[in-house]
C-alpha positions in Angstrom: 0.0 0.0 0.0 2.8 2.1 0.9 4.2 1.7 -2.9 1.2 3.0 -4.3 1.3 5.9 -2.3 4.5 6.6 -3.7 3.7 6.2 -6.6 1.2 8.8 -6.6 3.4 11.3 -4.8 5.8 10.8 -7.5 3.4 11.4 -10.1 1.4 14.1 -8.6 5.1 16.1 -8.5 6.8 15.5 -11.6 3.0 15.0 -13.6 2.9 14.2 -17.1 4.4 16.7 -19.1 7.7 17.6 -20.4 10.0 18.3 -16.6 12.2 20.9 -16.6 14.6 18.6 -14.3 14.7 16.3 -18.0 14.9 19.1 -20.8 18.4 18.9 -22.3 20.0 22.2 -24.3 21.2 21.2 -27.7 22.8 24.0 -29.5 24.0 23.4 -33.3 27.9 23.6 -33.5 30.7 22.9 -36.6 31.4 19.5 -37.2 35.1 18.6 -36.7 37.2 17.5 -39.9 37.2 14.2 -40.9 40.4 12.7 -41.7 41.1 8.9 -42.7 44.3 7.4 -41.2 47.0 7.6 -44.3 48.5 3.8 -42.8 45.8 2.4 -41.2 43.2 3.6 -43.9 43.1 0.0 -46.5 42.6 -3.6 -44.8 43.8 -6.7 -45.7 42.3 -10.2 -45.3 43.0 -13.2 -45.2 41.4 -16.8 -44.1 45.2 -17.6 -42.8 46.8 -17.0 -39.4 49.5 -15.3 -41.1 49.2 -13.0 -43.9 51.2 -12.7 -46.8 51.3 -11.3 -50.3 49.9 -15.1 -51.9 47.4 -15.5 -49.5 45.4 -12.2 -49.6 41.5 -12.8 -50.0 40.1 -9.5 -49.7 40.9 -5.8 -49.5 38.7 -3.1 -48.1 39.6 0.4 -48.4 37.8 3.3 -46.3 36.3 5.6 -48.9 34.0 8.7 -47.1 32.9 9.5 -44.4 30.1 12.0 -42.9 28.1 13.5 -40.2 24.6 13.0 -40.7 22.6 15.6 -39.9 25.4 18.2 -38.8 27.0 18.3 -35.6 25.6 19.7 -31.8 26.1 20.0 -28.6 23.7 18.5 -26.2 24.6 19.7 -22.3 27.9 20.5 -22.8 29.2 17.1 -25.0 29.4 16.9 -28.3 27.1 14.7 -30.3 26.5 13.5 -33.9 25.7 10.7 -36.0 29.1 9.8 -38.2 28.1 7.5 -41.3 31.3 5.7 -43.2 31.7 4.4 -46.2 33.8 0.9 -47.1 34.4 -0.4 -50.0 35.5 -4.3 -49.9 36.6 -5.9 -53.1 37.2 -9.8 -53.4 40.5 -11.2 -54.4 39.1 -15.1 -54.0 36.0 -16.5 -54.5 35.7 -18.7 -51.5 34.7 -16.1 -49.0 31.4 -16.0 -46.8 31.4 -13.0 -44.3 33.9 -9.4 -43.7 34.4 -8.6 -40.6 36.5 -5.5 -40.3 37.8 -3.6 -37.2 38.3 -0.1 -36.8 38.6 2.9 -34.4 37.4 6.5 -34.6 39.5 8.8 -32.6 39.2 12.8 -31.5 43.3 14.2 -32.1 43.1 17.4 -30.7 46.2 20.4 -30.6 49.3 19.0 -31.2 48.7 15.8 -32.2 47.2 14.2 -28.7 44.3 11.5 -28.7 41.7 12.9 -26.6 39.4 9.8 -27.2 39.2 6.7 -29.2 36.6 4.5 -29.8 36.3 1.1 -31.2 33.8 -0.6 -34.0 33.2 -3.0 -35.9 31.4 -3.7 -39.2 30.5 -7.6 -40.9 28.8 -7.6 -44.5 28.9 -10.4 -47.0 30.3 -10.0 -50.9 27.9 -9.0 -53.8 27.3 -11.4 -56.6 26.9 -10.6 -60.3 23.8 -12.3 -61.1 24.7 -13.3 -64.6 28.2 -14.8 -64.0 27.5 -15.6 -59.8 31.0 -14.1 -59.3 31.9 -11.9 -56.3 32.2 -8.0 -57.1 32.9 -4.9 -55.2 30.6 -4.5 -52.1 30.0 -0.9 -50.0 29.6 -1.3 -46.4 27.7 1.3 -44.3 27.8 2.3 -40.9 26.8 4.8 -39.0 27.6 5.1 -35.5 27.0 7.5 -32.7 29.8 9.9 -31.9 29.3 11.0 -28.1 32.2 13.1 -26.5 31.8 14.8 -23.1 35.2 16.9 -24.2 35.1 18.4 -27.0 38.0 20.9 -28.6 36.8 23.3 -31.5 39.8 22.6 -32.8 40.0 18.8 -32.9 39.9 16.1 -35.7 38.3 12.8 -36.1 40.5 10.5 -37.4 39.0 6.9 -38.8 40.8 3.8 -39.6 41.0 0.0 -39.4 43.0 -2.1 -36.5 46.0 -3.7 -37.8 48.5 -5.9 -36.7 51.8 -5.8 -37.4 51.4 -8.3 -40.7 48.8 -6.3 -42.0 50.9 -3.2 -41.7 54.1 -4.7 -43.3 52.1 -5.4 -46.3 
């Protein structure tokens, strides 16, 4: 009986309309630059453990990315949706799915990593209909870019994980 009483009491002092305790401030604000990591920015796969020139399957290159819908800041953190672009093209037939790490990190005055964040994004391989062979396949994502910290000045860097195989080749 007690619970419903709270109940009540709660109700009765926050009601049912909009709370001024809840409304957030969003102001519109410039979106950072978008840069793509020059060594970290093509990804090669491979169904081996180790990788090596003979044994590469696929290759995936990052080709754009955006923020959708502009940038803002909601209380005091910056906020946006950031949408990328990948472009995976087959080097052997035999292959079922991608999956692709990478990272999108804030690089702020003088070269410092303020934040990074880590993703990941699985698609399969288009066929041609007519001769059932792989082709070149985009893969989209869009992820939600949240940083309590923002610099006016910073960057957003994307690109994938690599080992140290991957970055030899």
């Amino acid at each position: 009986m007690k619970n419903i009483y709270f109940f009540f009491l709660i109700l009765t002092l926050f009601g049912c309309e909009n709370n001024s305790f809840l409304n957030t401030s969003s102001i519109k604000t410039i979106c950072p630059n978008i840069l793509f990591s020059s060594e970290h920015r093509t990804y090669l796969g491979s169904s081996s453990d180790i990788i090596t020139l003979d044994n590469i399957d696929f290759q995936v290159e990052i080709n754009n990315a955006e923020f959708v819908d502009g940038c803002q800041i909601v209380d005091n953190a910056f906020s946006s949706t950031l949408s990328m672009l990948f472009i995976a093209s087959p080097l052997n037939e035999n292959l079922d799915i991608i999956n692709l790490p990478f990272f999108v990190a804030l690089i702020v005055k003088k070269k410092n990593i303020q934040d990074i964040q880590y993703y990941s994004i699985s698609g399969n391989f288009q066929k041609n209909l007519d001769t059932k062979k792989l082709i070149d396949t985009e893969l989209r994502k869009n992820i939600r870019v949240d940083i309590s910290d923002i610099n006016k000045t910073g960057l957003i860097v994307i690109g994938f994980m690599l080992d140290k195989n991957r970055l030899k080749l």
